[in-house]
Legacy VTK file of the C-alpha trace (Angstrom):
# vtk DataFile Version 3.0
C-alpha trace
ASCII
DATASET POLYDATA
POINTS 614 float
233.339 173.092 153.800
235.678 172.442 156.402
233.463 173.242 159.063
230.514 171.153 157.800
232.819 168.034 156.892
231.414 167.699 153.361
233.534 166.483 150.695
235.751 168.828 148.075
233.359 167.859 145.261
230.501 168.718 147.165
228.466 171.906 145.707
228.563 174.243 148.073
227.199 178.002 148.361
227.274 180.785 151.421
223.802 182.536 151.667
222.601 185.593 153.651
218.838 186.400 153.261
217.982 185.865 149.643
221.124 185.910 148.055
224.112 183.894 147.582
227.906 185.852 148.088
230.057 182.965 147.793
229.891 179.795 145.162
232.476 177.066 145.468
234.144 175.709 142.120
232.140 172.641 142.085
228.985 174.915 142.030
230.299 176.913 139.260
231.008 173.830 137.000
226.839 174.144 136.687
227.144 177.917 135.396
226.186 179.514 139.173
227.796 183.042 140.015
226.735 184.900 142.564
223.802 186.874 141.015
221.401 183.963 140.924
218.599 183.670 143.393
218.996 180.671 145.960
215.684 179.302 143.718
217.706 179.345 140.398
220.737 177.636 142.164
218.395 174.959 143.295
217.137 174.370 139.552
220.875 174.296 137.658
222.462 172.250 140.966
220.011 170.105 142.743
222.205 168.535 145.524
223.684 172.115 145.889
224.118 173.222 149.863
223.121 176.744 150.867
224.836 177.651 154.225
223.654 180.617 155.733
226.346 182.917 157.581
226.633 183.170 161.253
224.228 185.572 162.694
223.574 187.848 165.761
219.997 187.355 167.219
218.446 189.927 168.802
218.735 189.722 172.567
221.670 187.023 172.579
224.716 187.573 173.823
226.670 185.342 171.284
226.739 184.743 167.927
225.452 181.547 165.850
224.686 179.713 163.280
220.668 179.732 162.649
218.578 177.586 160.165
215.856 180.130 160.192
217.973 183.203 159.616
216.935 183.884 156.478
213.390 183.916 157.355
214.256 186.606 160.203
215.757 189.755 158.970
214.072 191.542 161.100
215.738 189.966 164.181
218.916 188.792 162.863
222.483 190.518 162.370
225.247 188.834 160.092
228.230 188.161 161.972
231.785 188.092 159.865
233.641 186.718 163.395
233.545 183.011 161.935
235.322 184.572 158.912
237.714 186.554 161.164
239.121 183.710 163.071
239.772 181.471 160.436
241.863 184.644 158.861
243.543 184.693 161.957
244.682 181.575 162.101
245.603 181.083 158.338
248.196 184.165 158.804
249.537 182.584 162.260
249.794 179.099 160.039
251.851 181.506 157.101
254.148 183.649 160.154
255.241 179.931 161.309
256.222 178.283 157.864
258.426 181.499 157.362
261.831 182.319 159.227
260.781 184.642 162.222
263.607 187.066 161.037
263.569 187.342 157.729
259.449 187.818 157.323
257.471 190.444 156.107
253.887 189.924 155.843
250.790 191.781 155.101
247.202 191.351 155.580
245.227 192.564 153.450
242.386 191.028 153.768
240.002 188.501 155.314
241.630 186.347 152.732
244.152 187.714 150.850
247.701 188.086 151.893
251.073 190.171 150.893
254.240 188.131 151.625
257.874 190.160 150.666
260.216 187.188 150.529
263.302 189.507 149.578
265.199 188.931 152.760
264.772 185.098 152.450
266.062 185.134 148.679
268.669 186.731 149.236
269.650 184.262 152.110
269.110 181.145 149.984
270.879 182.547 146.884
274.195 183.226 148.996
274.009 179.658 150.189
273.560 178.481 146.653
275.382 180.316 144.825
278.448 181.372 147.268
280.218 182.981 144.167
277.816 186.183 144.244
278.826 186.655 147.366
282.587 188.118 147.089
283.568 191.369 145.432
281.981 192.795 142.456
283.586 191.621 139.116
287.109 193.485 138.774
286.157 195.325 141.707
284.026 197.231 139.713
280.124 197.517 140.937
278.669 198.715 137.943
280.238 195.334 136.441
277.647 192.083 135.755
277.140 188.997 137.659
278.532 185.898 135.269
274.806 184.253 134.455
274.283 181.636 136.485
275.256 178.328 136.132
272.131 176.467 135.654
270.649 176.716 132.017
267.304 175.432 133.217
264.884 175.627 135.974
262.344 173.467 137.400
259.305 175.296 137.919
257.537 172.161 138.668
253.490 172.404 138.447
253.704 176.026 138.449
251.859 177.912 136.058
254.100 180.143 133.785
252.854 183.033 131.999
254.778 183.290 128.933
257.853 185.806 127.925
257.482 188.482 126.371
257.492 189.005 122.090
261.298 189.614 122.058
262.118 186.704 124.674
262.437 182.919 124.188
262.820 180.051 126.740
266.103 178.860 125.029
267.706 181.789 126.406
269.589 180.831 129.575
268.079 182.201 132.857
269.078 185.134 134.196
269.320 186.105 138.199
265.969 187.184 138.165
264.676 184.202 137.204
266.382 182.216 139.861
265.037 184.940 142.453
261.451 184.341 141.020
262.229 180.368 140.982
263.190 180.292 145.158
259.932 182.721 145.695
257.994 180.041 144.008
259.540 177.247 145.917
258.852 179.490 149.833
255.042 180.068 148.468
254.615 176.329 147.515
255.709 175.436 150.766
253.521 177.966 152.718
250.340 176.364 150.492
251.301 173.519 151.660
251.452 174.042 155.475
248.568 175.867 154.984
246.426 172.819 153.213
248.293 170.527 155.985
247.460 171.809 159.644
244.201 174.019 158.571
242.964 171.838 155.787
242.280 175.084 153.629
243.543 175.295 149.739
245.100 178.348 148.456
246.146 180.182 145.045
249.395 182.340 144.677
251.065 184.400 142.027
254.822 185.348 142.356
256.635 188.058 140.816
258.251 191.255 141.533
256.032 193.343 142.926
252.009 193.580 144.758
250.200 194.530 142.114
251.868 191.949 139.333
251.832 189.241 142.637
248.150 189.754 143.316
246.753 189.506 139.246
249.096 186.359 139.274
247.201 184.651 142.335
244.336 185.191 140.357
245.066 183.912 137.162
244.978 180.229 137.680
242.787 178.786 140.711
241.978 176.897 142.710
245.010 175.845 144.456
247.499 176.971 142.179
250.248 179.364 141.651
251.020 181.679 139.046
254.849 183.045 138.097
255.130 185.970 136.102
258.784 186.140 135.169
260.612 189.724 135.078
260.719 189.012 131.439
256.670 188.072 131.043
255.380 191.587 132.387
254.490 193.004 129.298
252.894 189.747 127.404
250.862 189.575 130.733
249.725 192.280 131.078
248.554 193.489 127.573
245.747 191.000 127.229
244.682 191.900 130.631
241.433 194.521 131.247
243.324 197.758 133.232
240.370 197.528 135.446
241.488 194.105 137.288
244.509 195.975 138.435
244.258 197.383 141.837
242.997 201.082 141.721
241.750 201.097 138.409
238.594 199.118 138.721
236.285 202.465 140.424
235.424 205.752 139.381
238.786 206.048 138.119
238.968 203.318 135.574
235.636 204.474 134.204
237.184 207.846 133.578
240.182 206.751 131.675
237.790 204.070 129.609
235.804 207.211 128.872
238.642 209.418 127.861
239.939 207.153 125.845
237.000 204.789 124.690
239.263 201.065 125.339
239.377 198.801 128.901
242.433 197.098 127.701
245.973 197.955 128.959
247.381 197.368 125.394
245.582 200.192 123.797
246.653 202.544 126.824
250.660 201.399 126.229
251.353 203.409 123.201
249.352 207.235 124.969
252.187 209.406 125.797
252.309 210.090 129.557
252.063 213.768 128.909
248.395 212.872 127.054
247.771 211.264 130.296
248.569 213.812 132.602
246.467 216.269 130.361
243.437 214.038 130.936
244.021 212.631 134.396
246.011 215.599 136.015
249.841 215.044 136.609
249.653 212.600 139.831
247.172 210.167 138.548
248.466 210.322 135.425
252.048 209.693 136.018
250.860 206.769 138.178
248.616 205.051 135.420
251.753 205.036 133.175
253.956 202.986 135.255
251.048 200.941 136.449
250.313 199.512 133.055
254.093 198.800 132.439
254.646 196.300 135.828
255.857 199.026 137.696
254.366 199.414 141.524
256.175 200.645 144.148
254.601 199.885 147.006
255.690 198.158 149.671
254.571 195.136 152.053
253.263 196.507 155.289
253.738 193.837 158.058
252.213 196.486 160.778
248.553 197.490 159.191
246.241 197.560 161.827
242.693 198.700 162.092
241.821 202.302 162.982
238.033 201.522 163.771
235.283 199.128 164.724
232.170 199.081 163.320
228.742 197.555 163.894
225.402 198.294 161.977
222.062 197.211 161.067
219.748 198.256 158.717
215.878 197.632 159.929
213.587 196.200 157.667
210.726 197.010 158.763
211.937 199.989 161.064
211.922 199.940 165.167
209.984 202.097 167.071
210.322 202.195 170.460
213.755 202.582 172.845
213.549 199.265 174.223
214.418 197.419 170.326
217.030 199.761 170.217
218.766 199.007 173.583
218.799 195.295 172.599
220.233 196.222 169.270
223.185 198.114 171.136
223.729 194.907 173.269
224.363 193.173 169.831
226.538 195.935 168.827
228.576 195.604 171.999
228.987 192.354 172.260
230.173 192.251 168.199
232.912 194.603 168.589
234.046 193.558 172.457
234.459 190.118 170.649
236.656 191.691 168.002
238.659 194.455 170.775
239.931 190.866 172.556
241.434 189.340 169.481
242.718 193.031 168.866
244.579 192.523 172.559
242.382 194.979 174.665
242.632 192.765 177.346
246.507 192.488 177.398
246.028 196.573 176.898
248.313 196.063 173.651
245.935 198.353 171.910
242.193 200.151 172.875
239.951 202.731 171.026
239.757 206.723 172.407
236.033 207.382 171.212
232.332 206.038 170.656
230.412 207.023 167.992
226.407 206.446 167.569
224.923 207.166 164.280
220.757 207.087 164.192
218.807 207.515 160.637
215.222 208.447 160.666
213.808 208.826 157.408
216.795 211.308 155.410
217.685 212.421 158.663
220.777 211.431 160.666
222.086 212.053 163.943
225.197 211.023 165.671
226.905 211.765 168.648
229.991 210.317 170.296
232.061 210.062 173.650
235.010 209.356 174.946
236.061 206.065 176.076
237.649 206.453 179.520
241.163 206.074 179.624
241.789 205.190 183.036
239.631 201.977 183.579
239.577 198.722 181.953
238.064 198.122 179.117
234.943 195.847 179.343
231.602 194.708 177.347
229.285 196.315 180.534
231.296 199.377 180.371
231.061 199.818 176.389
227.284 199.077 177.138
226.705 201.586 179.390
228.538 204.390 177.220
226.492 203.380 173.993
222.981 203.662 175.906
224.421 207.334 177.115
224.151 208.458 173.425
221.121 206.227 172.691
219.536 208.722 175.577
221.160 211.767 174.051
219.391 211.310 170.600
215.995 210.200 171.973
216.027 213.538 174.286
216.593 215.875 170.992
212.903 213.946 169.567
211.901 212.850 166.119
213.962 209.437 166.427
211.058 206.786 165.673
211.095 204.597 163.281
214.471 204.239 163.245
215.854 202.780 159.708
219.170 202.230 161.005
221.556 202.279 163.774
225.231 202.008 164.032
227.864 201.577 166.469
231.922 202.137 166.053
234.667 202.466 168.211
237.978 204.744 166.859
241.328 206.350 167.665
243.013 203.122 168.302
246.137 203.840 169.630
248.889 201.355 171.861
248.273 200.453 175.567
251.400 201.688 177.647
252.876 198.596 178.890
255.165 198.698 182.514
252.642 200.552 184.516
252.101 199.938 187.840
249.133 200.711 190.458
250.085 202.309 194.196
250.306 198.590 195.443
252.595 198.238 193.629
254.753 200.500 195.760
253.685 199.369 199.322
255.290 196.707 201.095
252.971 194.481 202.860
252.983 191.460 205.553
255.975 189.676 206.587
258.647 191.471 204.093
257.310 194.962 205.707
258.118 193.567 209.258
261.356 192.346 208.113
262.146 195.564 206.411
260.569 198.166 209.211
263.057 195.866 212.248
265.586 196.452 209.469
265.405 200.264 209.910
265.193 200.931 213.420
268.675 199.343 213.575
270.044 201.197 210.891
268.488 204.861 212.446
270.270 203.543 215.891
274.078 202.931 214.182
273.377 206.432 212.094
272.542 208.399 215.229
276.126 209.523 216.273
277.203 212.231 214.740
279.848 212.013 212.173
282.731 214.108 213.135
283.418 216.506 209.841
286.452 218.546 208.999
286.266 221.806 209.809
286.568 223.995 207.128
289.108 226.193 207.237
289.005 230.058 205.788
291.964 232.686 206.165
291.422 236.227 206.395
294.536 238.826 206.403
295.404 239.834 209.824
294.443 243.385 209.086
292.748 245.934 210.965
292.820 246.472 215.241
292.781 242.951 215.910
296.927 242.757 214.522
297.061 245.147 217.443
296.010 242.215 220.004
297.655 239.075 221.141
295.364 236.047 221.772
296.313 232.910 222.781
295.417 229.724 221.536
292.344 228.001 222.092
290.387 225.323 221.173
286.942 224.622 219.673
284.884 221.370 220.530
281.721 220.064 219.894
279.766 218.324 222.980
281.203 214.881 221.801
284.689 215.512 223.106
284.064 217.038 226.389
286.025 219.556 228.558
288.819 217.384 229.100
289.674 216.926 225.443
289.857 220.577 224.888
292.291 221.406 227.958
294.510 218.844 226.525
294.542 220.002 223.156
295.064 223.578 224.205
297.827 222.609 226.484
300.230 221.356 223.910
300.734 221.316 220.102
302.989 218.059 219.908
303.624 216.268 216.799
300.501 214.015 215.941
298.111 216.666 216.830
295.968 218.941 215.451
296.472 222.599 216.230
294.042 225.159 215.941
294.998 228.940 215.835
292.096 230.992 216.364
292.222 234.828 215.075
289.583 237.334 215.136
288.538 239.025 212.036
287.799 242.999 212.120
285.811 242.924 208.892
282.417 243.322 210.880
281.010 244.873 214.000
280.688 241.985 215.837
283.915 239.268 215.787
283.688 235.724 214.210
285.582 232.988 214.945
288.014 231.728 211.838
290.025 228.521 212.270
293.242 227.938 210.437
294.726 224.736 210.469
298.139 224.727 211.071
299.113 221.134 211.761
297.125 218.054 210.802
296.955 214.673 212.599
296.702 211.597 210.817
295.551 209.744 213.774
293.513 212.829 215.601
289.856 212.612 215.154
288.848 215.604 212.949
286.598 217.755 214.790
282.416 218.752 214.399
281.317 221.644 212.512
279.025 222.961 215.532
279.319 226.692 215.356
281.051 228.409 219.086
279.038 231.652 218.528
275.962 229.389 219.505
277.309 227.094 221.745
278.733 228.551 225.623
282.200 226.763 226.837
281.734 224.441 229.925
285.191 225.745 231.137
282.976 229.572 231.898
285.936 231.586 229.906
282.926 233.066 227.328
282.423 236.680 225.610
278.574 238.066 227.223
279.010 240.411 224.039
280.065 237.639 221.295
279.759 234.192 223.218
283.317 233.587 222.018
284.585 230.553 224.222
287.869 231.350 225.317
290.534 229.547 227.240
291.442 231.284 230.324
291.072 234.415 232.317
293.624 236.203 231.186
292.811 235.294 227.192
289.107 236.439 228.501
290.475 239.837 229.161
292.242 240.244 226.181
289.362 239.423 224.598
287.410 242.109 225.938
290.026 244.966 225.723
289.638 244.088 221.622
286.025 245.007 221.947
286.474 247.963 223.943
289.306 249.157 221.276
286.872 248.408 218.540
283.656 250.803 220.048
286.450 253.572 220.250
287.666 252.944 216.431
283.750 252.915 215.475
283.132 255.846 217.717
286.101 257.817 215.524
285.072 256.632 211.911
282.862 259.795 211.258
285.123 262.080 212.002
288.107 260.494 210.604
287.339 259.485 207.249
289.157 261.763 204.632
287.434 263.280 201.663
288.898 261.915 198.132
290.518 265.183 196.504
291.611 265.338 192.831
293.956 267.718 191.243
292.909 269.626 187.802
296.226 271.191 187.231
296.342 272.007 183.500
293.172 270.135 182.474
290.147 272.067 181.524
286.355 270.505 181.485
284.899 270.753 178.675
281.766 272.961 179.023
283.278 275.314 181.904
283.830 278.755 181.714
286.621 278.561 183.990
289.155 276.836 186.350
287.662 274.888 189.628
289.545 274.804 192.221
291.108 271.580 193.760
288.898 269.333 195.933
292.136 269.183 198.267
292.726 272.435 198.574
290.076 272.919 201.046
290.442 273.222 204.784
291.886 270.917 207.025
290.810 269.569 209.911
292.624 268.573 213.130
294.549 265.484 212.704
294.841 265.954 208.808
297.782 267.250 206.859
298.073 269.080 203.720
300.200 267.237 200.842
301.557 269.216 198.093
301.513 267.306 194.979
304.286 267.865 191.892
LINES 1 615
614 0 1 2 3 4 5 6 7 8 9 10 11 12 13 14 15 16 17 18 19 20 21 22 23 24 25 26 27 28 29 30 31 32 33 34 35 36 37 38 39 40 41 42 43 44 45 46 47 48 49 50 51 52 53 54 55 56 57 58 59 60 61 62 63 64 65 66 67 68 69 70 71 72 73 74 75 76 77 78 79 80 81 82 83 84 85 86 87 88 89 90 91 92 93 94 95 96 97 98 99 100 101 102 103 104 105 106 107 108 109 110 111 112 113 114 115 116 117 118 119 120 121 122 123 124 125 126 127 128 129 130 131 132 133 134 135 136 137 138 139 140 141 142 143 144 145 146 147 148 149 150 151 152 153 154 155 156 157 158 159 160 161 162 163 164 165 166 167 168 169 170 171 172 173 174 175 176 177 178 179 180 181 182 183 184 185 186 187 188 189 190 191 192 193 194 195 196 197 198 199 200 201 202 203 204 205 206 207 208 209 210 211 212 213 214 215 216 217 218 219 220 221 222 223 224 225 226 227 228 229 230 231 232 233 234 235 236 237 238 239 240 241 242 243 244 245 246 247 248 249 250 251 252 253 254 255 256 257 258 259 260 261 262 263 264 265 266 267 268 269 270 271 272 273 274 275 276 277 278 279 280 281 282 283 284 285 286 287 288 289 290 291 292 293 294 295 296 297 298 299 300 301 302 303 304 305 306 307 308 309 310 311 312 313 314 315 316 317 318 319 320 321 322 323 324 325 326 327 328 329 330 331 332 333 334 335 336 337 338 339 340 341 342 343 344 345 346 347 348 349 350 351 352 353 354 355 356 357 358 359 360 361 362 363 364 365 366 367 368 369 370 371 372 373 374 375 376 377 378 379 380 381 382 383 384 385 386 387 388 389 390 391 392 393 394 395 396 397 398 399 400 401 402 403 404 405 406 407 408 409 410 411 412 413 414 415 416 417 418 419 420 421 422 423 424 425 426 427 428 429 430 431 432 433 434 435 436 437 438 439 440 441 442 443 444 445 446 447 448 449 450 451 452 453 454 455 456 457 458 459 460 461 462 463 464 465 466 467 468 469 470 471 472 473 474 475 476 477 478 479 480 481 482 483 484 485 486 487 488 489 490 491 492 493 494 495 496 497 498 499 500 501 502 503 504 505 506 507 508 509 510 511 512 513 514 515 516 517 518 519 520 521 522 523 524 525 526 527 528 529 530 531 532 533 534 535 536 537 538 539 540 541 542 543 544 545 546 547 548 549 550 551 552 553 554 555 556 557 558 559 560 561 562 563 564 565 566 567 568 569 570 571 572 573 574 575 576 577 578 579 580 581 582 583 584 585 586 587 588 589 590 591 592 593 594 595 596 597 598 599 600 601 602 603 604 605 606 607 608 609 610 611 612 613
């Protein structure tokens, strides 16, 4: 009605083909439902309108309203996008009217909608009522609230269902009641915003939970709301059919009206929940006992989303030939691309893993799917070109003609990853890589000298031949310091100055340098790390057996009279080297059939001497 401009009053009716799925009020003051034919409408309404829905014609792109529609089956797909939209918006127009932190709101349908107002309550009461908000009663939390100081409520136009048998309105109001009275007051006020920007009326119930919330919404329409009062549960639901309540109205209600022969939720109140459980099993039957007593537990779920696409069509008559079913999977594409970029596809919030493509020929169905590649954008061509894959798939296995129906659906939503970036994204380009690449040659040119490091220092005890040998002190240098620098640190060891005392270590064949530090500067450069063993002395003092550096002729001879005294001490080492001996004075082995004799009572050699223990 909004769409078409026509007035409230106006009899109004929603047609696809033949039939009629939606009858305004005005149309139903004339005793229309939706099981008449649009002929029988025309004969109780006269100035009745019969708008068909939106529609998908074959090879378009786009879909549309179409006078003719009806008269095309054939060619024609219903579209639900107009339907879609408006949803869209009317939960956008609720999300505003509500306070962006203290929301929680579920969609449950194209046009029906869970709102849990707790938060907001709760936030309105304390500013209210600033009493509640101290200390329990005496300290004491199992201690009641004082009632509340208002003795009556205005409920204004709302329509209240009445208490309960036991309960009378001259009682005065309890907390729940002014919960349920500031719920009533948000929902008016989200009708009303509603009505105002989107020019759309609406019906509400309040009350404690979903299930009692959504018969309430029903009970009085159009644009009204409903209150069903803590104390009112019971009176409203007993003259109530069990099958209107959510979950009850299937194959399930039909098996407890069977069982026990009533559809009224009065005559199931006095069953004992263990009769229940007998004849529903002990889930189902549990759950039917508190449902029928007010008592859901389920929760508002602000984050539902959709776990699959789907797009079908029935043929009547059937196609035939590949080329009808290519321009049916353009329609099919194009339906749910529409419906992946109000999902966020293109923003990458959230895209579908798989494809599937169902066929039915005759009883005979055939499917196959694929995967929707994860890597590349998601776009109508690219959806196109997958679904015409598995078109070819089934037509290669035969025995696909006349098709009575095709189907196309996308799954496995799950959430784009957000922050990722491409290789660009890592390269540097035009003027800032000019900057930056000018930028680094000067840094390499200030990083080229070597930083002078500490020498490490490591002692080793002056054991061995070499405690045998004086050597004097030398120096060791890297290239940076020169010749000079080393003559004049191995001249002198004044105050201020690093000295170096250089010993050579006997614990291998060939002799390593180790530096102990025995005096350090504070205004001496500390010298490189560069190792001497690799690195020949410019003053020409140097080892041809080690390529120690050394400091002067006669330190060079030294040197070398340590080698020669080391070949001779390897030379002797065989011959030398003592046996270990062990004594077995009074100790027997066990096993042995007599004493051995002592490892060290065995014959000397020259150079050795016998010792005589105890």
């Amino acid at each position: 009605m909004v769409r078409l401009g026509v007035a409230e009053d106006q009899p109004l009716a929603v047609q696809q083909w033949q039939g009629l799925i939606a009858i305004n009020y005005p149309a139903r003051k004339f005793g229309l439902n939706r099981h008449v034919t649009i002929t029988e409408a025309k004969k109780q309404c006269p100035n009745i309108i019969c708008q068909h829905v939106a529609t998908w014609k074959e090879g378009d792109a786009k879909w549309d309203y179409h006078d003719d529609a009806f008269q095309n089956i054939a060619t024609h797909k219903v579209s639900l996008d107009p339907y879609r939209l408006e949803s869209r918006r009317i939960l956008a127009c609720i999300k505003e009217t509500l306070p962006a932190d203290l929301q929680k709101v579920e969609k449950a349908s194209v046009d029906e909608v869970f709102m849990d107002l707790s938060a907001q309550v709760h936030s309105i009461l304390l500013e209210r009522y600033p009493e509640i908000s101290g200390p329990a009663p005496y300290d004491d939390p199992t201690e009641y609230l004082p009632l509340p100081p208002s003795t009556a409520l205005d409920w204004q136009a709302d329509a209240l269902i009445d208490l309960d048998v036991e309960e009378t309105e001259d009682d005065d109001p309890d907390w729940d009641d002014v919960a349920i009275l500031i719920g009533s007051e948000i929902v008016r006020n989200v009708r009303a915003a509603v009505r105002e920007k989107l020019k759309y009326t609406c019906s509400g119930g309040v009350a404690q939970n979903k299930m009692l919330a959504k018969l309430g919404s029903a009970h009085k329409k159009p644009n009204q709301q409903t209150i069903v009062r803590n104390r009112a549960v019971q009176q409203f639901l007993s003259d109530l059919k069990f099958t209107k309540i959510r979950g009850l109205g299937g194959k399930l209600g039909e098996q407890i009206t069977s069982s026990f022969n009533t559809d009224n939720v009065k005559d199931l109140l006095p069953i004992p929940i263990e009769q229940l459980k007998q004849k529903l099993g002990d889930d189902t039957g549990t759950w039917v006992y508190q449902i029928i007593r007010g008592n859901d537990a389920s929760e508002v779920n602000s984050r539902t989303q959709i776990k699959s696409m789907l797009s079908a069509k029935s043929f009547r008559p059937t196609i035939n030939t590949p080329e009808q079913a290519t321009r049916w999977l353009r329609i099919f594409v194009s339906d749910i691309y529409s419906r992946l970029v109000e999902e966020g596809v293109l923003e990458n919030k959230r895209r579908p893993k798989t494809m599937n493509l169902h066929h039915r020929q005759g009883g005979q169905t055939k499917s196959r799917q694929a995967p929707i590649p994860s890597g590349k954008k998601i776009d109508e061509a690219g959806l196109f070109e997958i679904a015409t894959n598995l078109l070819g798939q089934i037509i290669l296995e035969g025995k696909v003609w006349p098709c009575a129906n095709l189907s196309l659906a996308v799954a496995g939503f799950e959430d784009g990853i957000a922050g990722n970036m491409g290789i660009g994204a890592f390269l540097i380009k035009g003027d800032e890589a000019k900057v930056l690449n000018s930028h680094t040659r000067d840094v390499s040119v200030v990083e080229s000298t070597p930083h002078r490091a500490e020498k490490r220092r490591r002692l080793v005890p002056t054991s061995g031949i070499g405690r045998f040998f004086k050597t004097e002190s030398t120096e060791e240098h890297d290239d940076e310091f020169g010749a000079q620098a080393s003559l004049d640190m191995s001249s002198s060891a004044s105050p201020g100055h690093q000295t170096l005392d250089v010993r050579y270590a006997d614990t291998t064949s060939r002799p390593s340098l180790v530096q102990e530090a025995s005096t350090v500067g504070k205004h001496l450069p500390k010298l490189g790390t560069a190792s001497v063993l690799k690195q020949k002395d410019i003053t020409g003092y140097t080892c041809d057996r080690c390529m120690a550096a050394l400091g002067s002729a006669a330190a060079l001879q030294s040197h070398q009279d340590w080698h020669f005294a080391k070949d001779l001490e390897e030379e002797d080492r065989p011959r030398t080297t003592a046996k270990p001996f062990t004594t077995t004075q009074n100790k027997k082995v066990s096993g042995a059939s007599g004493k051995k004799k002592a490892l060290g009572s065995s014959k000397t050699e020259k150079g050795q001497s016998k010792l005589t223990f105890g």
